[in-house]
C-alpha positions as CSV (number, residue, x, y, z in Angstrom):
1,X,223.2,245.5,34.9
2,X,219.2,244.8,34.9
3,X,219.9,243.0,38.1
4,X,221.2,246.3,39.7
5,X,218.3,248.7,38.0
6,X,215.5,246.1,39.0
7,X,216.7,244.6,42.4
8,X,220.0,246.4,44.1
9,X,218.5,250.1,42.9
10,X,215.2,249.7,44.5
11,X,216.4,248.2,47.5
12,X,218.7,251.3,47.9
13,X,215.5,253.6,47.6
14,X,213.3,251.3,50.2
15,X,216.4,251.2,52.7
16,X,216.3,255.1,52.5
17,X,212.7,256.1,52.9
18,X,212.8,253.6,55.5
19,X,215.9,255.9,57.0
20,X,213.6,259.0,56.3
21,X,210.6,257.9,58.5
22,X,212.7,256.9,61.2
23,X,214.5,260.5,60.7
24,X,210.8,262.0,61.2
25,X,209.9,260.3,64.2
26,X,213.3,261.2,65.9
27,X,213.2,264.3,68.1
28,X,217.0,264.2,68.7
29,X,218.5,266.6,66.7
30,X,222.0,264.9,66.6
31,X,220.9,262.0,65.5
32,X,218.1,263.2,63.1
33,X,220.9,264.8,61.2
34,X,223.2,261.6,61.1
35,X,220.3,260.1,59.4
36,X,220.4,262.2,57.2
37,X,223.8,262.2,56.2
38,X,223.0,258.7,55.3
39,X,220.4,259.4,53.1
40,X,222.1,261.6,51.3
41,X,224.9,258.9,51.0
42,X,222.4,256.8,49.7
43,X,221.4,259.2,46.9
44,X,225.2,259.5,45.8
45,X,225.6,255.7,45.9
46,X,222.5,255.3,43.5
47,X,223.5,258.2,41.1
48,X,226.9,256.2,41.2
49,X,225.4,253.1,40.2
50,X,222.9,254.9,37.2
51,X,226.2,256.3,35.8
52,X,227.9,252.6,35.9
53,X,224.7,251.0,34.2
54,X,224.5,253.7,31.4
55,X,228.1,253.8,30.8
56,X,227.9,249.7,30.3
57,X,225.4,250.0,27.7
58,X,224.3,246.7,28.0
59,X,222.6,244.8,26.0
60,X,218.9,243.9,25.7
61,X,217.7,241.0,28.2
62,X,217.2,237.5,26.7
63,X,214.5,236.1,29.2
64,X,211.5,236.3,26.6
65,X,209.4,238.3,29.1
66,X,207.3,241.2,27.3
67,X,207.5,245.2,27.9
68,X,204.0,244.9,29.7
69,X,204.8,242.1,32.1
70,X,208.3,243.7,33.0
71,X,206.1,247.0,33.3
72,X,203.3,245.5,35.8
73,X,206.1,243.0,37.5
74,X,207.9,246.5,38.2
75,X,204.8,247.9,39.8
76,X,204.0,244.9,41.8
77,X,207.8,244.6,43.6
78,X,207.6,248.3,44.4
79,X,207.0,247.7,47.9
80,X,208.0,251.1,48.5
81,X,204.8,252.5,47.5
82,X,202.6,251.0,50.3
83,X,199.2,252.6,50.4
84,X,199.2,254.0,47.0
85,X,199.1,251.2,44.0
86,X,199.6,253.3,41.0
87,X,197.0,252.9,38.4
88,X,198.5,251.6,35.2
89,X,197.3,252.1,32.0
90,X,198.7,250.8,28.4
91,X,198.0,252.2,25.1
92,X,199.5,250.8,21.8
93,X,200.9,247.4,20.2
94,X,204.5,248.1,22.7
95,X,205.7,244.7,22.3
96,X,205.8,245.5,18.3
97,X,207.2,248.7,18.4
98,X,209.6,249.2,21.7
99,X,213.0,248.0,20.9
100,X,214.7,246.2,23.9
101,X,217.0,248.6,24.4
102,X,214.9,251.3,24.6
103,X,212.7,249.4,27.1
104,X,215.3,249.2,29.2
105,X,215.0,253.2,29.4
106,X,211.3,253.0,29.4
107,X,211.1,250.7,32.4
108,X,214.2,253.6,34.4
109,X,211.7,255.9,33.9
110,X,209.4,254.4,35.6
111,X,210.8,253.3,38.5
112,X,212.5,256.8,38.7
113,X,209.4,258.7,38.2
114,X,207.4,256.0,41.0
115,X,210.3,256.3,43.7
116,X,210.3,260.5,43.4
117,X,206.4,260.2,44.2
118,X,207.4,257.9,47.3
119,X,210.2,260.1,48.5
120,X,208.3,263.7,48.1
121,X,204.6,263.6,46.8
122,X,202.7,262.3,49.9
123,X,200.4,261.4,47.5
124,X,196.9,259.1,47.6
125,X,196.4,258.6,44.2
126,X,199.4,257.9,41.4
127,X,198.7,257.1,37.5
128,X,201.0,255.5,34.6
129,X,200.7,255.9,31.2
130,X,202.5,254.1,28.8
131,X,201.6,254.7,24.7
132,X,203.1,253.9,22.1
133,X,201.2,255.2,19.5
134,X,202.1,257.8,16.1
135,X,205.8,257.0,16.5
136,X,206.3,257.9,19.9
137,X,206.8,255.8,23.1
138,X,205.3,257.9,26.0
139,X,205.3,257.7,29.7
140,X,203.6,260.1,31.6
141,X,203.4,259.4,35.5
142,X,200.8,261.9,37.4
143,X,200.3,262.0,41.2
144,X,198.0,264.2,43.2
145,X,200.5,265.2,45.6
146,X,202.2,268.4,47.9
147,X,203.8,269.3,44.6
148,X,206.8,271.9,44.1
149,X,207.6,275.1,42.7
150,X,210.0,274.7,39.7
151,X,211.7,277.8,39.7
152,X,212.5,277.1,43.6
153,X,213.7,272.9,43.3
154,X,216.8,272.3,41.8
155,X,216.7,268.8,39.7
156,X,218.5,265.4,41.2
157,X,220.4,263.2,39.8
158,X,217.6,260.8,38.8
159,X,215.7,263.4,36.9
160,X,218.5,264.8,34.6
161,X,219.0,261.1,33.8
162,X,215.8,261.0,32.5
163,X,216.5,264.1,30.6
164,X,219.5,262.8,29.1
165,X,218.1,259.9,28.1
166,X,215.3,261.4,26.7
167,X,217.9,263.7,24.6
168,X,220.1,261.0,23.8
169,X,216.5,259.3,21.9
170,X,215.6,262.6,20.2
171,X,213.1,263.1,22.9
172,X,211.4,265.2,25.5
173,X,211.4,265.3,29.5
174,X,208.9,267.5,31.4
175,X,208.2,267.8,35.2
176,X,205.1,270.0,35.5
177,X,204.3,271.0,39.2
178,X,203.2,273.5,41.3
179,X,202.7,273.6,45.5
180,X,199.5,271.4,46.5
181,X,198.7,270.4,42.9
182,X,200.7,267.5,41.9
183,X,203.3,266.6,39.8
184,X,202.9,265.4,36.0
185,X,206.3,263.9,34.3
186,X,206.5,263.1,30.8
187,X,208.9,261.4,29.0
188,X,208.6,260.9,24.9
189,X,211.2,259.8,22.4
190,X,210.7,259.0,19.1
191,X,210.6,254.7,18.0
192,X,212.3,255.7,15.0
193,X,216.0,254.9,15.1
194,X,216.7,257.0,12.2
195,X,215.5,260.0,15.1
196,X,217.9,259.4,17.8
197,X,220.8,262.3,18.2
198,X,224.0,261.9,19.2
């Protein structure tokens, strides 16, 4: 299962904004269209694959290697965002107090939050934070990109993963936009156990 969120996931996204440029630069309508159908294809292939992983609930990984260094090898194999190395920023003892099982969320988020900026932000400038500090583990990924209206986007399949597993921890999910401003998401849950809902 980590194999497919770290490695199979991510290859799906690059092979699709790869499918998205070449879309772009098309200027035959026929065939700008069956590119897209693939792309969509894609999507539903990778929201197939989420709903496999979470429904395995597997368990932590044994390899030894710490939240940060899963974090910052995550950033460094996203290929996918060429031209705009995200800033990353930790706050908080998160080897101490992040479960492995919740960093298995933790790092999801992240690559979720990193590949919507790839697809849709055409952003210059992207930022992680990662706390854990007064009980809480918090991500919060800000990009200063075209931005959306939220009333007028209708969430993917990635995000309302988040959210459920955000809800699933007792936590919060929040996607703050607005056109040619950005995009802020957040993502806090609780490092209690004793706080996760059912």
């Amino acid at each position: 299962a980590r194999d497919l969120h770290d490695h199979v996931i991510q290859r799906l996204f690059g092979a699709g904004l790869e499918l998205q440029v070449i879309a772009g630069a098309n200027k035959n309508d026929a065939e700008r269209a069956r590119i897209s159908e693939q792309v969509e294809a894609l999507d539903s292939a990778i929201a197939e694959i989420r709903t496999a992983i979470f429904a395995m609930k597997t368990e932590s990984p044994s390899d030894g290697s710490s939240i940060r260094h899963r974090i910052v090898g995550l950033l460094g194999e996203s290929t996918w965002l060429a031209g705009n190395s995200p800033a990353l920023r930790f706050s908080g003892p998160l080897d101490l107090l992040v479960p492995a099982e919740m960093a298995d969320d933790l790092l999801a988020v992240i690559r979720e939050g990193l590949a919507n900026v790839a697809k849709h932000a055409q952003a210059t400038r992207t930022s992680v934070d990662v706390t854990a500090v007064d009980g809480r583990l918090t991500v919060q990924i800000e990009d200063n990109g075209n931005g959306f209206d939220p009333a007028t986007v209708v969430r993917s399949s990635g995000t309302m993963n988040l959210a459920e597993r955000a809800h699933a921890r007792g936590g919060e999910f929040t996607l703050s936009s607005s056109p040619s401003a950005g995009t802020v998401l957040v993502w806090s849950v609780p490092l209690s156990a004793e706080a996760v809902t059912s």
